[in-house]
C-alpha positions in Angstrom: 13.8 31.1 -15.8 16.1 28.9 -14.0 15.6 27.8 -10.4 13.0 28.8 -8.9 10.8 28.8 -4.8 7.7 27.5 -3.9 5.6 27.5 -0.6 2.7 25.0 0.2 -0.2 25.9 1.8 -3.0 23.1 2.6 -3.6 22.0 6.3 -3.8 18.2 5.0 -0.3 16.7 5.6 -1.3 13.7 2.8 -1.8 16.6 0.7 1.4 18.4 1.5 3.5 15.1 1.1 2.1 14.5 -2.6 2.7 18.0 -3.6 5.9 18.4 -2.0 7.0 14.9 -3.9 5.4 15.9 -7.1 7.3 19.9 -7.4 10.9 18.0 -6.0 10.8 16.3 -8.7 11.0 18.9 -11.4 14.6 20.3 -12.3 15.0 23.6 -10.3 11.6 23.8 -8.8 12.3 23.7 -4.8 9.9 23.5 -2.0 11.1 26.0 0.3 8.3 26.4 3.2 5.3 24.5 4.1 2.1 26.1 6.4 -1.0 24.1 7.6 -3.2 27.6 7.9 -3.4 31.0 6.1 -1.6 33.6 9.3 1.1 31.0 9.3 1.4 30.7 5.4 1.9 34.8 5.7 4.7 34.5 8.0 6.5 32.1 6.0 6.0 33.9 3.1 7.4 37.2 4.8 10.0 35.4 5.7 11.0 32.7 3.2 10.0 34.8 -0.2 9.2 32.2 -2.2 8.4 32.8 -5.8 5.1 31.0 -5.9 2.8 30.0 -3.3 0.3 27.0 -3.9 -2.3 27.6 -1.5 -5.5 25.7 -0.4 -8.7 27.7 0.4 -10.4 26.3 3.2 -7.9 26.5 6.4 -8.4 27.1 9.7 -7.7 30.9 12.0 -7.4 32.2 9.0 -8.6 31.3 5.2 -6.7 30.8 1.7 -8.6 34.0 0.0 -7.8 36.4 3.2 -4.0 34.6 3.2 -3.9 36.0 -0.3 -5.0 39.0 0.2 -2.4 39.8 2.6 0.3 38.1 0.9 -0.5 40.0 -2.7 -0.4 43.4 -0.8 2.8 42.8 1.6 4.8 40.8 -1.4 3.3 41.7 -5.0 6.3 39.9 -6.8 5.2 36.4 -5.0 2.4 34.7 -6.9 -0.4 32.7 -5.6 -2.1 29.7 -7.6 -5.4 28.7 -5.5 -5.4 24.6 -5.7 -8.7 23.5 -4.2 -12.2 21.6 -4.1 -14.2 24.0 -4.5 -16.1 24.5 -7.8 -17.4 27.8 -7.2 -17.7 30.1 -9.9 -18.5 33.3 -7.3 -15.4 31.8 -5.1 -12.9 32.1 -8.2 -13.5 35.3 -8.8 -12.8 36.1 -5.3 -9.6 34.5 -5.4 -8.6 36.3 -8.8 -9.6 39.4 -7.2 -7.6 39.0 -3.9 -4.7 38.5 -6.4 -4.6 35.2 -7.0 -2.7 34.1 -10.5 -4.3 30.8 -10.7 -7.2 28.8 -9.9 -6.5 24.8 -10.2 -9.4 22.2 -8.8 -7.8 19.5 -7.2 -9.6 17.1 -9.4 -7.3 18.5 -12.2 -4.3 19.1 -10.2 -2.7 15.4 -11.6 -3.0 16.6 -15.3 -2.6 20.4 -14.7 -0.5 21.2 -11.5 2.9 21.4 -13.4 1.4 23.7 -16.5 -0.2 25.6 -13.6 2.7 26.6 -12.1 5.0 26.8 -15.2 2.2 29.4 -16.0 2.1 31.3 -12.8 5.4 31.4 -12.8 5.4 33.6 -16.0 2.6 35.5 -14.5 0.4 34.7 -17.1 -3.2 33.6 -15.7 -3.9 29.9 -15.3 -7.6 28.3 -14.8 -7.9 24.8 -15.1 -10.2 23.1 -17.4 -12.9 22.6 -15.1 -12.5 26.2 -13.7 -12.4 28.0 -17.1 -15.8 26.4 -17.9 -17.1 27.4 -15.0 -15.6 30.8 -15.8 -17.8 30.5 -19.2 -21.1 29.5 -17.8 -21.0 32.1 -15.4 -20.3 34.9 -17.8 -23.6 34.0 -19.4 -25.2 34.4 -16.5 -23.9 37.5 -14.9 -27.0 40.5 -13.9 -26.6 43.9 -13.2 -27.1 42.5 -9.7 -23.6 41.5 -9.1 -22.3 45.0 -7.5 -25.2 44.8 -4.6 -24.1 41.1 -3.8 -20.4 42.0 -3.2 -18.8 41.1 0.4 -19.8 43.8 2.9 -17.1 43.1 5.2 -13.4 44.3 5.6 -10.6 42.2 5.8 -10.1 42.4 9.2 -14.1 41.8 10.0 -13.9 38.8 7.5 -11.2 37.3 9.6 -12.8 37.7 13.1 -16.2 35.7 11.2 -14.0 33.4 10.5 -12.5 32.6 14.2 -16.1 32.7 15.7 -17.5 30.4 13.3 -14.5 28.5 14.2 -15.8 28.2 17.7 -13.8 31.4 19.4 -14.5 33.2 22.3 -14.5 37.3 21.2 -12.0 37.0 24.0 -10.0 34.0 22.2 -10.3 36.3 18.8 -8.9 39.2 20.8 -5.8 37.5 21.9 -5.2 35.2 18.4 -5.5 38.8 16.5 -3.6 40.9 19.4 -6.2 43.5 19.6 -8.1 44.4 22.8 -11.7 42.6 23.8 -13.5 45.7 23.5 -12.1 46.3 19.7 -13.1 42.6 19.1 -16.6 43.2 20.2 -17.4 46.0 18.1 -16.1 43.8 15.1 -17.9 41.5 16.2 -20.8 43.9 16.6 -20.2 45.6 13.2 -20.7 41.9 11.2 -23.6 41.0 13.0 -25.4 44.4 11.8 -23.6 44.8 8.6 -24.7 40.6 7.9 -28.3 40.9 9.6 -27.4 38.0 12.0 -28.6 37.4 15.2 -26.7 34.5 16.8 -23.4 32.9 16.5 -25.6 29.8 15.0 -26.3 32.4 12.1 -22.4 33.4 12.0 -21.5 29.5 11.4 -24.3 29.2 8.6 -23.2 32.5 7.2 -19.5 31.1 7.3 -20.3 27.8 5.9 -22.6 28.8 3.0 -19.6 31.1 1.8 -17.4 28.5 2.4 -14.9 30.6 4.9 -15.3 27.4 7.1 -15.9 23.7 6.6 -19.1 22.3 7.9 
């Protein structure tokens, strides 16, 4: 387990800087790629081939679970260790589901980044403290319900909520996914039925309540 290639993924450049600073300084650990949004931290992962990539969950054109989706199917020997804010029990188990090794809450990343990664690395599971409790409550919790609450949307359809709750046009969404307007309107078609929405108003409060965007 000598040297070893990691890829950030947050569109906060304060965030990028401390990360970037903190994995430097381990012996062996490079930093071999940033990206500031989910299609560009595919790319760079296509390209570059990192070993790890430590990716945020809430950027824009396209999101940290769909990014990990991608990257998981394209590249299965790159891990992906979800660092974020969000203490969602239901959004974890997304994120383990697209794939994702880890789950670190950035209010534990200054104690638990490094055994995180050191973890991941190994592919061996790592939830932070604060996420594994989470994990536990939840468990305690869980119905027979859970199969009928499960996203109803593809991949693809998730990503085109995401642009227009982002503010695109369908004709913007077309041309940023480089598929024709008419295929983009019976996406966007298909979520509005699928979701029961009726507006793109409902589309942003759909986005925002499960936390695809920011509000």
């Amino acid at each position: 387990m000598s040297g070893f290639r990691i890829l950030l993924a947050d569109d906060h450049a304060v965030v990028l800087r401390g990360l970037r600073a903190l994995l430097a300084a381990q012996s062996g650990w490079q930093v071999c790629g940033e990206a500031t949004n989910g299609r560009e931290a595919i790319e760079k992962v296509n390209r570059l081939k990192p070993d790890i990539v430590i990716m945020d969950l809430n950027m824009p054109e396209l999101n940290g679970l769909e990014a990990t989706r991608h990257i998981r199917k394209d590249l299965p020997q790159t891990e992906v260790l979800i660092l974020t804010l969000h203490e969602s029990e239901q959004m974890m188990r997304q994120a383990l589901d697209a794939g994702a090794r880890g789950y670190v809450l950035k209010s534990d990343a200054g104690s638990e980044l490094l055994a995180a990664v050191e973890s991941v690395r190994r592919h061996r599971r790592f939830l932070s403290s604060r996420a594994s409790q989470m994990l536990g409550e939840a468990s305690t919790l869980a119905t027979h319900d859970d199969v009928a609450t499960r996203e109803p949307l593809s991949p693809r359809e998730r990503q085109i909520l995401q642009l227009l709750a982002e503010g695109r046009s369908t004709k913007e969404v077309a041309t940023a996914l480089e598929i024709t307007v008419k295929t983009a309107e019976t996406h966007r078609s298909n979520i509005m039925r699928k979701l029961d929405l009726h507006c793109i108003t409902d589309v942003v409060r759909y986005a925002i309540r499960n936390q695809m965007v920011q509000p």
